[in-house]
LUMVEXZA-73581 format. One line per 4 residues: for each residue y, z, x of C-alpha. Coordinates in Angstrom, 3 decimals. Last residue first. Layout:
// residues N
Y Z X ~ ...
This chain:
// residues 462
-16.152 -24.949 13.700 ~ -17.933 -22.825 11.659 ~ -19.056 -24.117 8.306 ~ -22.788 -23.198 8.210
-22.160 -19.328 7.119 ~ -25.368 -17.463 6.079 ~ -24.923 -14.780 8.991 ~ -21.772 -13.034 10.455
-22.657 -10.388 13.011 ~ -23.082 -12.926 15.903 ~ -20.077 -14.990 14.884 ~ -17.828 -12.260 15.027
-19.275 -10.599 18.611 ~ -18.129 -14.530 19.857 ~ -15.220 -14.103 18.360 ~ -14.055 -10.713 20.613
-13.339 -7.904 18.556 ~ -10.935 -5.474 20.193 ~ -8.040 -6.552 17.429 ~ -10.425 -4.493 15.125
-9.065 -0.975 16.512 ~ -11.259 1.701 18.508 ~ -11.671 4.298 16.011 ~ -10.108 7.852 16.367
-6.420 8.118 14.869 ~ -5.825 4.741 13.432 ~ -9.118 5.013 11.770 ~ -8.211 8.716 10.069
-5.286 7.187 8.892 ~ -7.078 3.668 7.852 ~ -10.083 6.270 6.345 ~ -7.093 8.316 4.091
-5.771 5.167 2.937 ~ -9.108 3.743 1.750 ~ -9.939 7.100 -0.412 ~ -6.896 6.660 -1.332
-7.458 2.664 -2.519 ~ -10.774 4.293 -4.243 ~ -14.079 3.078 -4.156 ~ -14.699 1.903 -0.724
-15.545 2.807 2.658 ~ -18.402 0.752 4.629 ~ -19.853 0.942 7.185 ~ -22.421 -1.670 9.209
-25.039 -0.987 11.637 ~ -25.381 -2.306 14.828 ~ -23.990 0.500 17.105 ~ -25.930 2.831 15.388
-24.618 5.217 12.459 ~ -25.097 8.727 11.699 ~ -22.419 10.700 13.468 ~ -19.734 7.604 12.064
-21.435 9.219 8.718 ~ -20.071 12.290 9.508 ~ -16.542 11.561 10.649 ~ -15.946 9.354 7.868
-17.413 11.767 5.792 ~ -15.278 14.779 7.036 ~ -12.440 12.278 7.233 ~ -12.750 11.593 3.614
-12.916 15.228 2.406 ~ -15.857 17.563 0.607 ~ -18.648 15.736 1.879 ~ -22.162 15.011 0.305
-25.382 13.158 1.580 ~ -25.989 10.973 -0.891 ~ -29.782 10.308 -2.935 ~ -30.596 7.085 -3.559
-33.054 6.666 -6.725 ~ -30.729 4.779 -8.533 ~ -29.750 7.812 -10.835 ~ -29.715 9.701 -7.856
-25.961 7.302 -6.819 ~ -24.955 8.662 -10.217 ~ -25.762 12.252 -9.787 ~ -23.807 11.732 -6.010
-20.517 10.751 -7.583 ~ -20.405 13.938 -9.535 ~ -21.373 15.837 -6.809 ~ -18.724 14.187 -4.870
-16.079 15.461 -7.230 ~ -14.138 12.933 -9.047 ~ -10.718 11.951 -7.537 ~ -7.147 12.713 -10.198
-5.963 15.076 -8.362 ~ -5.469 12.907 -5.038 ~ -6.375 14.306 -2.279 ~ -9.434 11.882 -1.750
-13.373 12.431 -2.610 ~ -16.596 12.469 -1.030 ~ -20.371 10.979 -1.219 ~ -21.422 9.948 1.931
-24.448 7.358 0.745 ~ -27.504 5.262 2.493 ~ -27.022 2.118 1.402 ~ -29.607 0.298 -0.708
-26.972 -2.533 -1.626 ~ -27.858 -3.062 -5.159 ~ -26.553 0.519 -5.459 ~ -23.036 -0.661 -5.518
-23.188 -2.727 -8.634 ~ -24.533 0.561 -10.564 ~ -22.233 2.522 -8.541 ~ -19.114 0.818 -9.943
-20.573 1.215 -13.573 ~ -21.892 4.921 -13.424 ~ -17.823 5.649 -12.056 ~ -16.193 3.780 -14.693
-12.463 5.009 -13.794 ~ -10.813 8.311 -15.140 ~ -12.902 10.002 -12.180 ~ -10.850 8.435 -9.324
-13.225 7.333 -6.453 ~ -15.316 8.142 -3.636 ~ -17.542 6.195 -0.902 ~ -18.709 6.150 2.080
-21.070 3.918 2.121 ~ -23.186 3.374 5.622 ~ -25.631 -0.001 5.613 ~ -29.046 -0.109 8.238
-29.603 -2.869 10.515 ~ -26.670 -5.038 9.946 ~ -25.651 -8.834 9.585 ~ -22.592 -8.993 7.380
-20.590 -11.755 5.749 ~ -21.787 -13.041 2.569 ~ -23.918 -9.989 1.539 ~ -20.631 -7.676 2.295
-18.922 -10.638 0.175 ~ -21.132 -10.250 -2.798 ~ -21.475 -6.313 -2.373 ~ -17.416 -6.350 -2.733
-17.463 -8.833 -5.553 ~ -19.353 -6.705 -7.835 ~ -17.147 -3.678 -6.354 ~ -14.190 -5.262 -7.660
-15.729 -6.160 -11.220 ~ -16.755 -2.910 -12.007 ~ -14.029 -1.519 -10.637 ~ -12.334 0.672 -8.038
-13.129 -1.891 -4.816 ~ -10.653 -0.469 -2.700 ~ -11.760 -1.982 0.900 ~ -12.559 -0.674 3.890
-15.000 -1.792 6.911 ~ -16.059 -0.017 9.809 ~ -18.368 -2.167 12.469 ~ -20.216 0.051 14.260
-20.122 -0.972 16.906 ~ -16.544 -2.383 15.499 ~ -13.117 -1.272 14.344 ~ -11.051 -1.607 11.457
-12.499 -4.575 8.959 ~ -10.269 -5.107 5.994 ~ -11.921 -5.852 2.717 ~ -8.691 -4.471 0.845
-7.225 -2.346 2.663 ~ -4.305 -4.057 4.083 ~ -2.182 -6.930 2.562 ~ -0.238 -8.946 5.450
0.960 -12.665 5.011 ~ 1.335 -14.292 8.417 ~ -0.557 -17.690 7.547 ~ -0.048 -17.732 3.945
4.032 -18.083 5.126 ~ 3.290 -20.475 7.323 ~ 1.522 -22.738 4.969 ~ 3.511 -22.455 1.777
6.456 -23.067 4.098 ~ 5.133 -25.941 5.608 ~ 4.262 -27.403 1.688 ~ 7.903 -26.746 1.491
10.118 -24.369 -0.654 ~ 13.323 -25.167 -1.565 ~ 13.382 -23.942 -5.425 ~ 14.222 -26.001 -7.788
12.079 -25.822 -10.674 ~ 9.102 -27.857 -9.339 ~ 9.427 -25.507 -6.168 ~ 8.580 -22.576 -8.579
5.588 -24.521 -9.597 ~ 4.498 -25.034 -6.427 ~ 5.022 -21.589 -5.276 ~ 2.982 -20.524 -8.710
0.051 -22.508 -7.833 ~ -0.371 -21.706 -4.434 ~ -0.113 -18.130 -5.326 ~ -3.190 -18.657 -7.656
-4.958 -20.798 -4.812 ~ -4.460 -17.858 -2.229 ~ -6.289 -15.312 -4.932 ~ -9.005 -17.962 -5.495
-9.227 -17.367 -1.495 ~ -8.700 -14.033 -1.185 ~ -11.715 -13.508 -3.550 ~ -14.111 -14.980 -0.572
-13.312 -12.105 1.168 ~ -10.885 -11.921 4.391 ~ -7.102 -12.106 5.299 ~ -5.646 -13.527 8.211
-4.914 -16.764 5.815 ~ -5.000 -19.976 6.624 ~ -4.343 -23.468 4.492 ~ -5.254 -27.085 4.301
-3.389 -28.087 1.601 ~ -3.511 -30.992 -1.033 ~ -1.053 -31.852 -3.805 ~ -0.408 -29.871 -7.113
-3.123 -31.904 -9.112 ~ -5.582 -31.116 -6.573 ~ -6.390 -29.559 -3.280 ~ -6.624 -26.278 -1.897
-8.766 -26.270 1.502 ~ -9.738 -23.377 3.664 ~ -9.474 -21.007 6.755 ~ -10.649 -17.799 7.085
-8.636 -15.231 9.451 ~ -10.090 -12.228 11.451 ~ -13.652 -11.586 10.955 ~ -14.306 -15.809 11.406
-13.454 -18.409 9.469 ~ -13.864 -22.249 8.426 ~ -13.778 -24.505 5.880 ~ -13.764 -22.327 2.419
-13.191 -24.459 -0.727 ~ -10.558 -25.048 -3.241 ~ -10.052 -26.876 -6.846 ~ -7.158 -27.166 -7.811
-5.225 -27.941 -11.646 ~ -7.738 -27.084 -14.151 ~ -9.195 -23.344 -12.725 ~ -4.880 -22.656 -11.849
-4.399 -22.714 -15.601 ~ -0.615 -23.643 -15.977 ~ 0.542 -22.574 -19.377 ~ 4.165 -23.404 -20.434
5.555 -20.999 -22.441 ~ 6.940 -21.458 -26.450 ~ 6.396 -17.485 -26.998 ~ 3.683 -17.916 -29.373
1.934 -21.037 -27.623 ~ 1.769 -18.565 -24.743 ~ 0.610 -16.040 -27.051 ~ -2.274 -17.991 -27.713
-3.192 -19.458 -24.686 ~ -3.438 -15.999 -23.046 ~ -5.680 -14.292 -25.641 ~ -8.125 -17.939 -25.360
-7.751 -17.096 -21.472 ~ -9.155 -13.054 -21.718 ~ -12.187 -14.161 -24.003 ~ -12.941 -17.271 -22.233
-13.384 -14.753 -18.717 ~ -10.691 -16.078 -16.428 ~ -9.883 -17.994 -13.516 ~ -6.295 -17.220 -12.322
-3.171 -18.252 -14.574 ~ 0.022 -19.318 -14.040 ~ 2.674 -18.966 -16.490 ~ 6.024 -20.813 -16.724
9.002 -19.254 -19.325 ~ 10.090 -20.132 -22.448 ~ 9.900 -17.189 -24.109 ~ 8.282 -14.514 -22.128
5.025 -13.355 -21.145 ~ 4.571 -9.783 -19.768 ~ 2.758 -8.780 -22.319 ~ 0.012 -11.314 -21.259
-1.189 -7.928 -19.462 ~ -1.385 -6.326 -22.784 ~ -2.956 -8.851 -24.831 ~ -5.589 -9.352 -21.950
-6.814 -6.062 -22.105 ~ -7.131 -6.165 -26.435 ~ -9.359 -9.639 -25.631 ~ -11.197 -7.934 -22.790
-12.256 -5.094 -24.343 ~ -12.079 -1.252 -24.730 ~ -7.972 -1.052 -24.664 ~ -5.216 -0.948 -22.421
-4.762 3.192 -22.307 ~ -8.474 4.607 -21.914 ~ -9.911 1.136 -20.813 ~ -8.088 1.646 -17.668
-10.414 -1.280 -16.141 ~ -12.144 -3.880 -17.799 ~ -11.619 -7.204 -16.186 ~ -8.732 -9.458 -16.108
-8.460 -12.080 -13.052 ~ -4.484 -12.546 -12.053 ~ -1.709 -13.584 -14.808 ~ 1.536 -15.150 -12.549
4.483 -15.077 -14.767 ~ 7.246 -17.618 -13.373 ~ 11.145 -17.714 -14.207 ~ 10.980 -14.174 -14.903
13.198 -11.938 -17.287 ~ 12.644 -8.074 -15.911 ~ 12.401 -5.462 -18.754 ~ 8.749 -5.648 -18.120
8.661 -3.566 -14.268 ~ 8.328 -1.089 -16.983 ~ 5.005 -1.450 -18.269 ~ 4.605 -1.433 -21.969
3.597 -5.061 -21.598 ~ 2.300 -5.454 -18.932 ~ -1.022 -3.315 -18.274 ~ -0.340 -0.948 -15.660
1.631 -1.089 -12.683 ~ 3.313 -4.600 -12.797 ~ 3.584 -6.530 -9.566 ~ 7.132 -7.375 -9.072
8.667 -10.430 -7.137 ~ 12.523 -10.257 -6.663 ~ 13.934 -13.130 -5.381 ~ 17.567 -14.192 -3.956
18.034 -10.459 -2.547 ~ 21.495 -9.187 -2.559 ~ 20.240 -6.105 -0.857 ~ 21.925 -3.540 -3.098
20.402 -5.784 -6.412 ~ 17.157 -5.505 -4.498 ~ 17.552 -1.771 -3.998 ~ 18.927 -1.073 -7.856
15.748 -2.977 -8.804 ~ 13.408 -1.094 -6.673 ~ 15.576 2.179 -7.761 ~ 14.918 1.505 -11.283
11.249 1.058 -11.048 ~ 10.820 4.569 -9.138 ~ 12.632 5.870 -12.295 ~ 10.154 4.191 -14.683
7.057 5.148 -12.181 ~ 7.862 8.705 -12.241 ~ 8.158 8.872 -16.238 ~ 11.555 7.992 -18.046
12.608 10.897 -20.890 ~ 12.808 8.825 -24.334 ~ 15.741 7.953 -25.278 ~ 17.995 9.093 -28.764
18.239 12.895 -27.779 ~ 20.014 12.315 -24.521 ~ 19.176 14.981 -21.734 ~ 16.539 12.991 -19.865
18.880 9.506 -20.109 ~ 21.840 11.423 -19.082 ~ 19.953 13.227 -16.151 ~ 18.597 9.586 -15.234
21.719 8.057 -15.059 ~ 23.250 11.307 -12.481 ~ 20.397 10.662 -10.721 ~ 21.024 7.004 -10.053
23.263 7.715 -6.879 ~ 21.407 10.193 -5.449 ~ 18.229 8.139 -5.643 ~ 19.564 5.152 -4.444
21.021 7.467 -0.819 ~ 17.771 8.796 -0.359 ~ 15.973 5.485 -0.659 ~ 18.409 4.208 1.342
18.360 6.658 4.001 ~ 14.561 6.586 3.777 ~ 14.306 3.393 4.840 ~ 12.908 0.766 2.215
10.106 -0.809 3.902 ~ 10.385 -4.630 5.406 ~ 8.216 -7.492 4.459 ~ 11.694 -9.463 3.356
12.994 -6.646 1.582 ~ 10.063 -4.069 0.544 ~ 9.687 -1.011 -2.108 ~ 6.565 0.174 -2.847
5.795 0.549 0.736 ~ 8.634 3.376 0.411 ~ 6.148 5.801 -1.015 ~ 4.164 6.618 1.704
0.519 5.788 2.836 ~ -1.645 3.589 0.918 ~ 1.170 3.059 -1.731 ~ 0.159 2.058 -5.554
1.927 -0.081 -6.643 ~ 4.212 -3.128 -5.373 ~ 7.956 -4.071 -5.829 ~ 8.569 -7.299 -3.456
12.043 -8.310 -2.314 ~ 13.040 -11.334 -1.131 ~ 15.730 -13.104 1.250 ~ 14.843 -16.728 0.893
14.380 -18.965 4.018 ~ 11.447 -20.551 3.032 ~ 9.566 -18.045 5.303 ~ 10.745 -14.897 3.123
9.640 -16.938 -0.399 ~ 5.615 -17.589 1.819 ~ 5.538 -13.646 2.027 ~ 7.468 -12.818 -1.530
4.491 -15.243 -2.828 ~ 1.502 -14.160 -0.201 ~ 2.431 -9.931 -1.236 ~ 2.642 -10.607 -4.654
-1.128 -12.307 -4.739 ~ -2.647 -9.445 -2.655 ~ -0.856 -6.859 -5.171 ~ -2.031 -9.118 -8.415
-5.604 -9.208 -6.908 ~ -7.535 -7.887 -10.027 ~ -6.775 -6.276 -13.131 ~ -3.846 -8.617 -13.895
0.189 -8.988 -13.789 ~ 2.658 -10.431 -11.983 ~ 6.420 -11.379 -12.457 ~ 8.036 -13.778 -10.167
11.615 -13.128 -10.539 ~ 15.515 -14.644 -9.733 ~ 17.490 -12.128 -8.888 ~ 20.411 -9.284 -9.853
18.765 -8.977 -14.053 ~ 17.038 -5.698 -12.435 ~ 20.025 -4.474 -11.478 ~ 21.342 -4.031 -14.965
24.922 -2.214 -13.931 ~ 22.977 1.211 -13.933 ~ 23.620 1.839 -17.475 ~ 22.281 -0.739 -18.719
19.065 0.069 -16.228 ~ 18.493 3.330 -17.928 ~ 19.303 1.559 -20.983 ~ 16.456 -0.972 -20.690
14.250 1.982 -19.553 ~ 14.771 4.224 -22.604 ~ 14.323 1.081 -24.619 ~ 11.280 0.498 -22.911
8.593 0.805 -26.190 ~ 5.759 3.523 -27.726 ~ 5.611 3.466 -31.324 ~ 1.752 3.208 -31.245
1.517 5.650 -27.983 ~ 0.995 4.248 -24.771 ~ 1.264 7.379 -22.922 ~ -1.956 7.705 -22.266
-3.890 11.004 -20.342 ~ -7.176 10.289 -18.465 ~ -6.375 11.457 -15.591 ~ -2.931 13.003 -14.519
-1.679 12.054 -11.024 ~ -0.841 8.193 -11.849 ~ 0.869 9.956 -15.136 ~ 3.495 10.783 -13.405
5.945 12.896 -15.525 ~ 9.373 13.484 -13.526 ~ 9.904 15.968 -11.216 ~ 8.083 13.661 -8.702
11.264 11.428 -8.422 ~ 13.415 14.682 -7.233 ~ 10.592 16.098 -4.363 ~ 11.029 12.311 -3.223
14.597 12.540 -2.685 ~ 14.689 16.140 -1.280 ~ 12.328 14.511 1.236 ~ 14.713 11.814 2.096
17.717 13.879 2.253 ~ 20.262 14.446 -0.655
């Protein structure tokens, strides 16, 4: 089995990340199919020590700075992430490093003779894509020998099947609403699945919350006997410096002080970089050897792309995956934040099981002038679609039937001093860094001084 027949074997199975709209979180739904998937496997996913995360909001970013700052102390980790901006084996990393497709070949041949059982057995359910994908991450970091395996879950928690892993720390990132379809229609029923993920006796760290997501949290925390470490009550932190490159900032309180960097931009980054803060700390309170050096270094070189990532200049080109009501609210926050422009490009499409009217509500506080398009993925909504709700807000969107059409056309339509954006979908996002990387003059041409021009409303520069 090559590579590609690999791939072509995982998407035989059900994926319901192509399928809109469709749950499979059924009342009597559960992961003993999963659990005895992995049984059978030799229970890889029992191989490491874990950091489990879950959340609407900034678990990926979050995963990435732990298993980055873990790989600096000196311990070989591997980090399980969803979804992929460009191919599949991003899901799976060793120390920052992709799975190579002879491996990935190589753990799929091996396991499909597990999964056939599984699929033929009347007892088990049949696993979906993501189960089986799941396996081989854990059958990869069991392979590897890795010391820690952190694991950001896919959807929800606790139906999810990164959950069969038993974590010394649960990290529980910002809920908002989002796959409403399958979690539930509020916070409270949101938060009861991502706190899924809780389990006896174990630490949990928690972003800032809505009261109606923490109370959820508190009480099943108190349920399982966990310790509850609410990152709002232990730091406090606050931006010091930055420019369109790196920010700097302060994290200081019951956990110790840090001045800390990270080449990774948005005010959100920064809450995010206190949550991982608080986990490392608490994973060095339970032995681990990691240093407040460590927790620097490793922030310093941590690498999360498209998500408020600036790729090339005059115009300045910005992309980030803001698929939420919530995400996008923070997006036009930060674009007011940073930006200086004349005139302000979206290009912008998005899945059509999420709350499109919602995102473009927060959107259209911008005024932008609108490319309305859509990704290759089957579950985008057409850009006509998109464009009624943009006309809804009196701004009416120019239309385009593929992301490097619009990129293309709305690069056509922009001065040197105006600002675009691309957001609404993480592959709408992947499609602009491919199309980027292919005809955009590349961000590491900005000289500081052009950064502090464009930047306005910030009074901490050095």
């Amino acid at each position: 089995m090559d590579y590609s027949q690999a791939e072509d074997y995982l998407h035989s199975f059900v994926d319901y990340e192509m399928i809109p709209g469709i749950s499979f979180a059924s009342s009597d739904y559960n992961l003993l199919h999963v659990e005895e998937l992995l049984h059978r496997m030799g229970d890889p996913h029992l191989a490491a020590r874990t950091v489990h995360i879950a959340g609407t909001k900034g678990k990926g970013s979050i995963a990435a700075m732990i298993a980055q700052v873990l790989t600096i102390s000196s311990y070989k980790t591997g980090l399980y992430t969803s979804p992929h901006l460009h191919s599949l084996r991003e899901r799976i990393r060793v120390d920052g490093s992709l799975i190579s497709q002879l491996d990935f070949a190589s753990l799929v041949a091996e396991a499909k003779p597990h999964l056939e059982s599984i699929n033929l057995s009347p007892v088990y359910r049949q696993p979906t894509f993501f189960e089986a994908l799941t396996a081989l991450a854990f059958a990869y970091f069991k392979r590897e020998q890795v010391d820690f395996q952190v694991l950001e879950t896919g959807l929800g928690g606790r139906l999810d099947a990164t959950n069969v892993a038993n974590p010394e720390v649960c990290v529980i990132t910002p809920i908002s609403l989002d796959h409403t379809e399958v979690l539930g229609d509020s916070l409270e029923k949101i938060a009861y699945e991502k706190a899924g993920i809780i389990k006896p006796g174990c630490m949990v760290v928690v972003s800032p919350q809505a009261e109606e997501a923490n109370s959820v949290i508190r009480d099943v925390c108190c349920e399982k006997g966990a310790t509850l470490i609410e990152v709002a009550e232990e730091l406090r932190w606050r931006r010091i410096a930055g420019d369109f490159h790196r920010q700097s900032f302060v994290v200081e309180g019951k956990m110790g002080s840090h001045c800390l960097t990270i080449p990774l931009l948005g005010d959100y980054q920064i809450e995010n970089a206190a949550t991982a803060v608080a986990a490392l700390k608490v994973l060095a309170s339970l032995g681990s050897g990691i240093s407040d050096a460590d927790i620097a270094g490793g922030l310093a070189r941590v690498y999360w792309p498209g998500r408020f990532q600036i790729v090339s200049r005059q115009p300045m080109v910005l992309v980030d995956g803001a698929h939420n009501v919530a995400s996008a609210r923070k997006l036009v926050e930060n674009i007011k934040g940073y930006f200086h422009y004349n005139k302000l490009f979206l290009v912008f499409g998005i899945s059509c099981d999420k709350d499109v009217a919602g995102v473009v509500k927060e959107l259209a506080w911008l005024s932008p002038q609108v490319v309305a398009t859509r990704s290759s993925h089957p579950r985008s909504a057409s850009p006509l679609t998109v464009a009624s709700e943009f006309a809804k807000w009196g701004i009416e969107p120019e239309t385009a039937e593929n992301t490097p059409q619009a990129l293309s056309q709305t690069l056509s339509l922009a001065d040197s001093e105006d600002l675009i954006c691309v957001t609404g979908s993480l592959f709408v996002v992947a499609e602009a860094l491919e199309y980027a990387a292919r005809h955009l003059r590349g961000v590491a041409e900005i000289d500081s001084n052009y950064d502090r021009r464009c930047i306005h409303g910030r009074a901490d520069w050095p």
